[in-house]
C-alpha positions, 0 to 999 in steps of 0.5 A, a space after each residue: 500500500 503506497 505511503 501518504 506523501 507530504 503532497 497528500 498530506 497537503 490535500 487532506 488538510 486542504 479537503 482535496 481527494 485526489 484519486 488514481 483516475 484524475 486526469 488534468 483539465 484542458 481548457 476547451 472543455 470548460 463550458 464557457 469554451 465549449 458554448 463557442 464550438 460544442 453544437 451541445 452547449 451552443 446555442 442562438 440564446 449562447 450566441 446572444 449571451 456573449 453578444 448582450 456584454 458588448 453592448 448588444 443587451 436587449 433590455 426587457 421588462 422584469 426588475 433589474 433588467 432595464 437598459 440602465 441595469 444592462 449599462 451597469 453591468 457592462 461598465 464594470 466589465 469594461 477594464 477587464 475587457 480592455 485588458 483581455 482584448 489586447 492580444 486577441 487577434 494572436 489568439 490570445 484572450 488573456 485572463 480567461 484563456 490565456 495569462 496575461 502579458 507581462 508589460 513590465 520586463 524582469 529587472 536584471 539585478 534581483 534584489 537579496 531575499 534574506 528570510 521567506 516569512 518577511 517577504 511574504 508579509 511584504 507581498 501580502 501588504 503591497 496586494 492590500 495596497 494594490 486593493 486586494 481583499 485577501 491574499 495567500 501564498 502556496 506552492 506551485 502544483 501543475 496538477 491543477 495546471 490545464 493541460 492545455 489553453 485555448 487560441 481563441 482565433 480558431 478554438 483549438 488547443 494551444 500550449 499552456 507554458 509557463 517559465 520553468 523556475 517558478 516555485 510560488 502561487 499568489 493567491 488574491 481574493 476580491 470582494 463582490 459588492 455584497 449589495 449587489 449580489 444580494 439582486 442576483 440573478 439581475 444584470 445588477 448582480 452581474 455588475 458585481 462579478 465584472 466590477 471584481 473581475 475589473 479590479 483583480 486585473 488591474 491588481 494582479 498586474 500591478 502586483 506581477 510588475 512589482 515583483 519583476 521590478 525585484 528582478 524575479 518573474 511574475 505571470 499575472 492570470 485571472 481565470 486563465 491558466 491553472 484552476 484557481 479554487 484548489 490553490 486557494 484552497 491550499 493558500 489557506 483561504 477558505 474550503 470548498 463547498 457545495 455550491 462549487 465556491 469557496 467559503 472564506 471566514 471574512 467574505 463568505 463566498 462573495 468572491 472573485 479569485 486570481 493568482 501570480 506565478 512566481 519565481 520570488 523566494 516566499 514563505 508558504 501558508 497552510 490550508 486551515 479547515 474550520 469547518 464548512 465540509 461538515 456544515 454543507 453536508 446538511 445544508 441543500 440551501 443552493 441545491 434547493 435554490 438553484 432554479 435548473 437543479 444543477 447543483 447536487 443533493 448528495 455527498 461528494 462524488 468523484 467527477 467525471 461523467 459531465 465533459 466540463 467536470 473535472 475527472 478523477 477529483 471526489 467533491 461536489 460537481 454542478 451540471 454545466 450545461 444546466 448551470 450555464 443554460 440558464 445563464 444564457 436564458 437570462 442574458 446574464 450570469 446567475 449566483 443564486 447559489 451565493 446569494 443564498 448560502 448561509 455563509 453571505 454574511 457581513 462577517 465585519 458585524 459581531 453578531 454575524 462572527 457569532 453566527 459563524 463560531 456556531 455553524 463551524 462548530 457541532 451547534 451547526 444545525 442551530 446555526 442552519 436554523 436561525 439561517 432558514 429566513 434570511 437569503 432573499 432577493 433584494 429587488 434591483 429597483 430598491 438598490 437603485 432607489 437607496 442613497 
């Protein structure tokens, strides 16, 4: 019987289970890539689904899906598709299917690195200052690597390289307005996922071009890459849980993620399970919530029946094509599922860091109680009406 390796270890600690059919994950099989070549996702409401973020919405009547919630939306995409438009037309579609380009060249002196620890503290404070809301540091692990990227000019495989002396994987998580998702499905709620997505790109390029100028290399990626979930898992910031997101004790699952690979000398944190595995094995509230039934009911299981699941990984796995079905039906993005979660809590409030110390401890079924009236849509024409 083979013995459990210090990388096993990590996952445990990390609530991964890795098993002998696990295979790495080509990019063109996630589904928003598939909705581009696969005539079983694509689809004329797809099409248009892509289209309505470029200015090409059609509003319609329903609250939060006016012209003026569509405009929203699309404004807070904007800095995020500026940056990813840049090398389209080389196929490269940066943050989503391929990582960013570094617009700042490695300086040719690297500064002395004397102690790991100090340098990771350092890294975590420019990331705050650079507006990151959370950040952790984990070692390189190229099984969560895609074994291949997509070149958006013809939808085919492409290389996924990186440099071969990277060592370190920044992690940086990135607050959703918590106002606005609590009107999701609306197009609102959707300005809440681009307003993110626009603010890690200029953060995690920012933070990339500092660490070049230390002389080391930096690759900043978004959703490109690498499947981000397990490194923040392992960075210690948060636990996987059944609405496919990661909970994290100061945002819950109200967050965007994005990651640095780094050759800079750093020091590296450890996953710190508290307790969200336990409490979402009796919480169905984003299986119950979910308007097309996408999220599942039961224990985890190991995935790989669905093209766009990830093989070989025990954990709670959506129905793609349903999930992003709906999607498309609305013209916009659906979070529901994190609109409802227990854990969407303002955690700056004592009372809320009360709620949390129950439902990570045996008194979680308490805890689910008291949540049983609370999770529901904030209307779209309230948030535009409030001061």
């Amino acid at each position: 019987m083979a013995q459990p390796t210090p990388q096993h270890d990590l996952d445990r600690a990390a609530g991964i289970e890795v098993t002998d059919t696990f295979e790495p994950f080509a990019q063109r099989n996630d589904i928003f890539t598939r909705a581009f070549w696969d005539p079983a996702v694509r689809t004329a409401r797809t099409d248009a689904f892509f289209a309505s973020y470029r200015m090409e919405a059609s509003p319609r009547r329903g609250d939060g899906f006016s012209q003026r919630d569509f405009a929203l939306r699309n404004a807070s995409w904007l800095i995020s598709d500026i940056m990813t438009d840049r090398f389209a037309e080389d196929g490269r579609r940066e943050g989503f299917q391929a990582a960013i380009s570094a617009d700042t060249p490695v300086a040719p002196v690297q500064m002395e690195i004397d102690d790991k620890r100090d340098m990771s503290r350092e890294i975590k404070k420019i990331a705050r200052f650079f507006k990151a809301d959370l950040c952790g540091i984990t070692a390189i692990d190229p099984r969560w690597h895609y074994s291949s990227r997509v070149d958006v000019r013809d939808l085919s495989d492409a290389p996924n390289d990186l440099p071969d002396d990277l060592t370190s994987v920044i992690v940086l998580g990135h607050e959703m307005d918590a106002e606005l998702v609590d009107t999701y499905p609306a197009a609102t709620g959707g300005a809440a996922t681009g307003r993110a997505y626009s603010q890690e790109a200029a953060t995690v390029m920012q933070l990339a071009a500092y660490i070049r100028n230390l002389g080391y290399e930096a690759v900043p990626s978004m959703n490109d890459t690498a499947l981000v979930i397990p490194y923040a898992l392992k960075a210690g910031l948060g636990e996987y849980a059944r609405n496919q997101m990661v909970i994290t004790p100061e945002f819950g699952p109200r967050l965007r993620f994005s990651k640095i690979f780094t050759s800079l000398p750093l020091a590296h944190d450890t996953p710190k399970p508290r307790g969200v595995r336990a409490f979402c094995d009796i919480c169905t509230k984003c299986a119950d919530a979910c308007p097309v039934k996408a999220l599942p009911f039961g224990p985890p299981e190991v995935g790989g029946d669905n093209v766009s699941a990830l093989k070989g990984v025990r954990k709670w796995t959506s129905d793609a094509e349903k999930c992003f079905g709906f999607w498309a039906k609305l013209a916009s993005d659906c979070a529901i599922c994190m609109r409802v979660c227990p854990f969407n809590r303002d955690f700056s409030r004592w009372s809320q860091r009360l709620w949390l110390r129950l439902a990570l401890s045996p008194l979680r079924r308490l805890a689910l109680w008291l949540d049983r009236n609370r999770g529901g849509r904030t209307k779209p024409s309230d948030w535009w009406s409030a001061p």
